[in-house]
C-alpha positions as CSV (number, residue, x, y, z in Angstrom):
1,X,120.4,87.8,91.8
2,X,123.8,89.0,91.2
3,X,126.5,89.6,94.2
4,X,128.1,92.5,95.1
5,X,131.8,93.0,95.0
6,X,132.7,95.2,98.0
7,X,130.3,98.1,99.7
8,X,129.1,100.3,96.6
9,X,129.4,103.7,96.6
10,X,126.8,104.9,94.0
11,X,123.5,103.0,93.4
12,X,120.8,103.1,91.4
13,X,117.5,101.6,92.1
14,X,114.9,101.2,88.6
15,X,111.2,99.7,88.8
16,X,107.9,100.7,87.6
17,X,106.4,103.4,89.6
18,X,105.0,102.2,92.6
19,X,107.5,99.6,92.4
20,X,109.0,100.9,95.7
21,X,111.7,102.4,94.6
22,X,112.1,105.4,96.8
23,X,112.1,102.9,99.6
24,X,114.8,100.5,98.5
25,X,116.8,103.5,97.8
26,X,116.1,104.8,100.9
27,X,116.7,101.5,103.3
28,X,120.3,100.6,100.8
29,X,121.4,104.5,101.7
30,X,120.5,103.9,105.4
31,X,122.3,99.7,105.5
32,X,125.5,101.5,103.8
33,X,125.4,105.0,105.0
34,X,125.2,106.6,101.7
35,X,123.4,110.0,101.0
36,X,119.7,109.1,99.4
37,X,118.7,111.9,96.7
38,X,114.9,111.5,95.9
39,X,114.9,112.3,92.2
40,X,111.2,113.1,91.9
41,X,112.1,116.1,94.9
42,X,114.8,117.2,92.2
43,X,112.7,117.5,89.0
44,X,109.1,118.5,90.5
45,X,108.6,122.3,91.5
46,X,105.7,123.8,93.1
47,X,102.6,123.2,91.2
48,X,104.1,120.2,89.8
49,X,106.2,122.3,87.5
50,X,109.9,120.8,86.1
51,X,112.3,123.1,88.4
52,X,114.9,125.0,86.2
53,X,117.5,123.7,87.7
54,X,116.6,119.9,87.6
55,X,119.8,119.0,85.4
56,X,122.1,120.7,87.2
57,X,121.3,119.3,90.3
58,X,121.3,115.8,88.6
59,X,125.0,116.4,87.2
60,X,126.1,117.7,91.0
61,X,124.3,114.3,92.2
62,X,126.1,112.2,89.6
63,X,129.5,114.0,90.0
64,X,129.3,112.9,94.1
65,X,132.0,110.2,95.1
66,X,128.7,108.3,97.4
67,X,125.3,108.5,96.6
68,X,121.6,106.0,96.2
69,X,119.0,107.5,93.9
70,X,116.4,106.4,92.0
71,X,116.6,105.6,87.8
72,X,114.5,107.6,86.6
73,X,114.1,110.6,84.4
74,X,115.4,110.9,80.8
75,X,118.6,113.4,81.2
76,X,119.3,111.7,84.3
77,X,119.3,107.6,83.7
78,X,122.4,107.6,81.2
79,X,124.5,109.9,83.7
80,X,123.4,107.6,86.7
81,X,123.7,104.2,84.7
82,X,127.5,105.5,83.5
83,X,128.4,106.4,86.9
84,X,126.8,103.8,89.3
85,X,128.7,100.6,90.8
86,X,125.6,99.0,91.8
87,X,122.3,98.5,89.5
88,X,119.3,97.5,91.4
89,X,116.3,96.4,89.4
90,X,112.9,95.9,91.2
91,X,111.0,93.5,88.9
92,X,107.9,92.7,91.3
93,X,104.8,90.9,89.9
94,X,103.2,93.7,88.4
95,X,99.8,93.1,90.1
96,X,101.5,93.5,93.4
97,X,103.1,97.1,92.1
98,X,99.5,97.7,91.0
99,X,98.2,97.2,94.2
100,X,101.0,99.4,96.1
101,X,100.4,102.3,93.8
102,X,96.8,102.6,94.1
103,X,97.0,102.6,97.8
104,X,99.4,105.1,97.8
105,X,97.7,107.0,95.7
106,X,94.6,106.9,97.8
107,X,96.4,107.3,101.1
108,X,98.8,110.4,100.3
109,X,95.5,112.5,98.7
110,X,92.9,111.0,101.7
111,X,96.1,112.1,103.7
112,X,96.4,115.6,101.7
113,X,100.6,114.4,102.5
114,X,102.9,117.0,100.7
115,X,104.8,115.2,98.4
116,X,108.1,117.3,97.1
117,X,108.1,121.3,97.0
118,X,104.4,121.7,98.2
119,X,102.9,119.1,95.7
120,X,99.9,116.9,96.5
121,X,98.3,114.4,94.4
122,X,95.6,115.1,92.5
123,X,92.0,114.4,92.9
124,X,91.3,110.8,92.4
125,X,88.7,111.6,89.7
126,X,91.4,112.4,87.3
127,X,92.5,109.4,86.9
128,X,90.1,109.0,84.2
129,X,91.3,112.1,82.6
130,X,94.7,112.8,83.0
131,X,96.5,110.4,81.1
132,X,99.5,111.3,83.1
133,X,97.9,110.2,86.5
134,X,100.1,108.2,88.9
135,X,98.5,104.7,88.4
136,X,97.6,105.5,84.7
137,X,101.5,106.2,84.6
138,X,102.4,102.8,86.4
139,X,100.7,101.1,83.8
140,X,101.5,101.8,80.6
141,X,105.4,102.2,81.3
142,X,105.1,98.7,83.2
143,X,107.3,97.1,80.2
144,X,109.9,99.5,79.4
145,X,112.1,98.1,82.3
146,X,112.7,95.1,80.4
147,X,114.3,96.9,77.5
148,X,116.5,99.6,79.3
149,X,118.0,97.2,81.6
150,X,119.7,94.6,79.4
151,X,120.2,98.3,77.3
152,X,122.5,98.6,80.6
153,X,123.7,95.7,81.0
154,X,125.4,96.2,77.2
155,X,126.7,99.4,77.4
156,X,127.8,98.6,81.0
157,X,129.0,95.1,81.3
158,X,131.1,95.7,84.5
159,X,128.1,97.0,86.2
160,X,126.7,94.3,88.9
161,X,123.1,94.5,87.8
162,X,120.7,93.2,90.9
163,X,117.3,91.9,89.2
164,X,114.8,91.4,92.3
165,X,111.5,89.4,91.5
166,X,109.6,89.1,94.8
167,X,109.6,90.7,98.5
168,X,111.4,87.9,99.9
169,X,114.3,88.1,97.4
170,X,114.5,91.3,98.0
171,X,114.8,91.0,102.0
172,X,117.3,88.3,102.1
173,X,119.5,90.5,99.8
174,X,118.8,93.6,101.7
175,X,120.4,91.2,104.8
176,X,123.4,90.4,102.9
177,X,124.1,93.6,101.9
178,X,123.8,95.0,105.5
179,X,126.4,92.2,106.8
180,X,129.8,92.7,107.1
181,X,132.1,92.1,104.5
């Protein structure tokens, strides 16, 4: 773990899907009072489509003075990465990730929840079939974390880059970020 000069302004939060990623983003927007933009609400339109205006509303998100989002996306990760003061990188035990993202998987489509602009997750039969499913997803992008970061950390060097291995380390930081300077 890495400290953290000051209270950042603009963070980014990157882990495999499932990770938990929305919810650290989330819980650091709430502990600093920073504005939390849920990237997958930007990108997916009804019926899962890409929405037209995804990159625009990315560059309006990056150009903000305070903001927490997550790293994701390929037009958005370089305009975050270059504009972000804090770098959070969930690197949980992968079996643990695995675990969280078939039960959410299970519980949002048992649950019908909404997800962003109407979606719902598919039936749970095609995760055989789509090789885009959720948990399909999760897994064979597990890895590329461990490139793009130190990718980051080169092109970035002044960028505080928070590496998290385990649910404890990730709670004790989460109480030294929310105590006062």
């Amino acid at each position: 773990m890495r400290c953290v000069p000051g209270r950042p302004q603009r963070v980014v939060v990157a882990g495999a899907s499932g990770s938990g990623k929305s919810t650290l983003a989330a819980r650091i927007g709430a502990l600093l009072d920073l504005p939390y933009t849920e990237m997958d609400s930007l990108y997916h339109g009804p019926g899962w489509v890409p929405r037209p205006s995804f990159e625009a509303d990315v560059d309006a998100l990056v150009a903000g003075e305070r903001w927490v989002t997550e790293w994701q996306y390929s037009h958005a990760r370089p305009l975050l990465a270059e504009r972000a003061d804090l770098f959070v990188w969930l690197d949980l035990p992968y079996p643990l990730v695995l675990a969280r993202v078939v039960r959410r998987t299970v519980r949002r489509r048992l649950r019908r929840e909404e997800l962003w602009n109407g979606n719902q997750e598919g039936p749970l039969h095609t995760f055989f079939t789509d090789p885009e499913h959720i948990v399909r997803w999760s897994w064979q992008t597990r890895h590329q974390y461990r490139e793009r970061v130190p990718a980051v950390a080169a092109d970035r060097p002044d960028l505080p880059i928070v590496r998290l291995r385990s649910r404890r380390q990730l709670e004790r930081w989460l109480g030294d970020l929310g105590s006062p300077p």
